[in-house]
N, C-alpha and C positions, 0 to 999 in steps of 0.2 A: 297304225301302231301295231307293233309286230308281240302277239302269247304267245307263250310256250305251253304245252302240257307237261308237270312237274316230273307225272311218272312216264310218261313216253316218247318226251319230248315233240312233238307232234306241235308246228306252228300254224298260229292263225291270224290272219292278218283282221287287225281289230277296226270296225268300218268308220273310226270316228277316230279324229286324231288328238281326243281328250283322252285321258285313261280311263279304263270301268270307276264307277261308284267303288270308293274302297268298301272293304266285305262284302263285295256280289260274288254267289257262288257262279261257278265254272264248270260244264263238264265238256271232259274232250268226245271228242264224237266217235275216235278212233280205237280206245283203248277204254273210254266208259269210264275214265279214273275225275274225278269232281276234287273240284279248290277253291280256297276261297282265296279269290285273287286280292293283291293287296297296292295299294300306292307303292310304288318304287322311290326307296330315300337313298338318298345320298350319305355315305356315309363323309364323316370328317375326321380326320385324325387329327384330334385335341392334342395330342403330346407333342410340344416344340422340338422339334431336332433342333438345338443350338452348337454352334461350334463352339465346342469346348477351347474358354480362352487360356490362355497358357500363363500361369504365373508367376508372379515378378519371382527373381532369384532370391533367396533368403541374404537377409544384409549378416556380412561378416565382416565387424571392425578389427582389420589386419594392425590397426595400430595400437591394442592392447594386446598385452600377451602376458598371462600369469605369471612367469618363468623371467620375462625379461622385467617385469615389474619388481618384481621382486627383489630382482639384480642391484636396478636402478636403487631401489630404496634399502638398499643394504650401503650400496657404494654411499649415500646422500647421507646414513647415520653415520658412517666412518669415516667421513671427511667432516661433519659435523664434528663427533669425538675428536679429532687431529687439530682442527681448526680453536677451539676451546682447549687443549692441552699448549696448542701454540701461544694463546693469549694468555693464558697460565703461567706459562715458562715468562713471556718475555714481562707480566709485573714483577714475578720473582727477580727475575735481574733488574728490573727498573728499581725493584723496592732493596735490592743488596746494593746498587750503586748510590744509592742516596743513603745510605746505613755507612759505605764507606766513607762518603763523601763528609757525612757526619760525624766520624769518628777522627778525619784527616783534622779535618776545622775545629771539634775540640777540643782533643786530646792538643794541642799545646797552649790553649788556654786552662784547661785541665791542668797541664804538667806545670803553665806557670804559676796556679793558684797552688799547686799541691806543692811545690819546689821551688820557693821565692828565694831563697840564696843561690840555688844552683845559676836559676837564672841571671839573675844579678853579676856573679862571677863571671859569664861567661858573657855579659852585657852590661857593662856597671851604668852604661846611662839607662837601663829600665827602672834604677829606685828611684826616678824622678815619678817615673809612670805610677810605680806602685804606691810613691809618695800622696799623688794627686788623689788615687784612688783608697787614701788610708790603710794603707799598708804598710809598717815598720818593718822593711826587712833586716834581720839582724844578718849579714854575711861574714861577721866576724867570730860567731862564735861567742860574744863578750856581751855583757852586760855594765852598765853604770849605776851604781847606788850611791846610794846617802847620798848627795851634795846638798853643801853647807854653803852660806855665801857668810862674810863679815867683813863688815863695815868696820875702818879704824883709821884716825888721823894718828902720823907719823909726820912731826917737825913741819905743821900745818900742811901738811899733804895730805888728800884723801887718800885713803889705799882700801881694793878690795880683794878678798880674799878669798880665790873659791876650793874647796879641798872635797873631796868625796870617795868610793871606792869603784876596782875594777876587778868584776870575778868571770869566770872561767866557764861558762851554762854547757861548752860543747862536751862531745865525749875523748877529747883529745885535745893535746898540748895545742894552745894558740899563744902568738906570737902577739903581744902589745903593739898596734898601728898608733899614732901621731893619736893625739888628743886636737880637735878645735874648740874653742871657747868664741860666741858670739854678744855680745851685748846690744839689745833688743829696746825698742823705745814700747809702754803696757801695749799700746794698740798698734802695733807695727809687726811684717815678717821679715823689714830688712834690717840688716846689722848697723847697727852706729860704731863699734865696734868689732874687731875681731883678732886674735893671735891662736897661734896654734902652739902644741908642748909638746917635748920626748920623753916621754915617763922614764926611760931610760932601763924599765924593769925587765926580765930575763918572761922568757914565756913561760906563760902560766900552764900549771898541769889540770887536768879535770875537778873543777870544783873547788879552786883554788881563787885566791881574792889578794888584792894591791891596791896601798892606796894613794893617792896623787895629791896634790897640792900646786897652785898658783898664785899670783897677784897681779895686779895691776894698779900702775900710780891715776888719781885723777881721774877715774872714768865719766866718762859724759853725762851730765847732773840727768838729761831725762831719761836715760839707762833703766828701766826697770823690772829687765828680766836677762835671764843668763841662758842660752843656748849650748849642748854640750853634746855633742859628735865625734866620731870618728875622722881622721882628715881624708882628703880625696889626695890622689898621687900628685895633682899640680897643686895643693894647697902644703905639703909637706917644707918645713922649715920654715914657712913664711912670716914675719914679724911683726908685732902688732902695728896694725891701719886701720884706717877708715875705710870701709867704701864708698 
């Protein structure tokens, strides 16, 4: 085993291939410099050299973007708004087409409840309808009052005798149409009887009044009511019958 002298460097070869007793002094023989020799340590280097590992890339989600989010949710409110004004518009037309549609299909049941002669004139078979439904329409303008009925034998004949008046309710001259007279059994609507009259009178002015008179020989013993009308175009002139 090979010393050194520290201060002279001066080697000596040590006779034993153990090392000295650590702390035995030493002197060199050449330079007289004295040490106290020591066990030889090993140093170690405790600090790991590690390769530095390299780290992951920082994550960047390319599929958000403020700028285009924003876009997005702009465009997505105002197709919203469009979409809800669209369904807006189209009840409004739904809700005016059935307002029309309501008005088409009234308004002439409307017009015929509010204008029962017009109608009648321009469709004389509707006073059947408006009969059924209790409705007297009057399209003459004319009214009938007072009727009288009387009973009298003449030369053992029955005879009866109906007389009453015709006035004028329009605001205008009307013209006297046919009289019918019906003779009615108490619980009956069909005639046992019937003739029709020409009063023969000149037309009346507003508010003006005429009065008529009839007979008839014999009427039918179960006759117990008198029916009194204006005549229809095909009942004009026609003579007393039975139906």
């Amino acid at each position: 085993m090979i010393i050194s002298c520290p201060s002279c460097a001066t080697r000596y070869d040590w006779p034993s291939r153990q090392p000295p007793p650590e702390g035995m002094t030493l002197t060199c023989r050449g330079c007289g410099h004295g040490w106290i020799e020591a066990r030889p340590l090993d140093v170690i280097d405790v600090v790991a050299h590690e390769t530095p590992r390299a780290l992951p890339p920082p994550l960047i989600d390319h599929a958000y973007e403020p700028d285009g989010e924003v876009t997005r949710l702009m465009q997505a409110a105002r197709e919203a708004r469009e979409a809800h004004e669209d369904r807006r518009k189209r009840r409004f037309r739904t809700l005016q087409a059935w307002a029309i549609f309501g008005v088409v299909a009234v308004s002439p049941l409307a017009a015929a409840a509010a204008l029962p002669e017009q109608v009648v004139r321009l469709a004389p078979a509707a006073i059947g309808v408006y009969a059924r439904l209790g409705y007297d329409v009057n399209i003459y303008g004319l009214e009938i009052r007072r009727v009288e009925q009387q009973h009298v034998t003449a030369n053992g004949t029955r005879v009866l005798t109906i007389k009453g008046e015709i006035a004028n309710i329009s605001g205008a001259a009307r013209k006297i149409p046919w009289l019918r007279f019906g003779l009615l059994a108490p619980d009956s609507t069909t005639d046992l009887y019937h003739w029709t009259l020409d009063t023969g009178a000149r037309p009346l002015r507003p508010g003006e009044v005429t009065g008529f008179i009839t007979r008839v020989a014999s009427p039918p013993e179960t006759a117990g009511r008198v029916q009194i009308r204006f005549a229809h175009a095909d009942e004009i002139g026609s003579n007393a019958g039975h139906d």
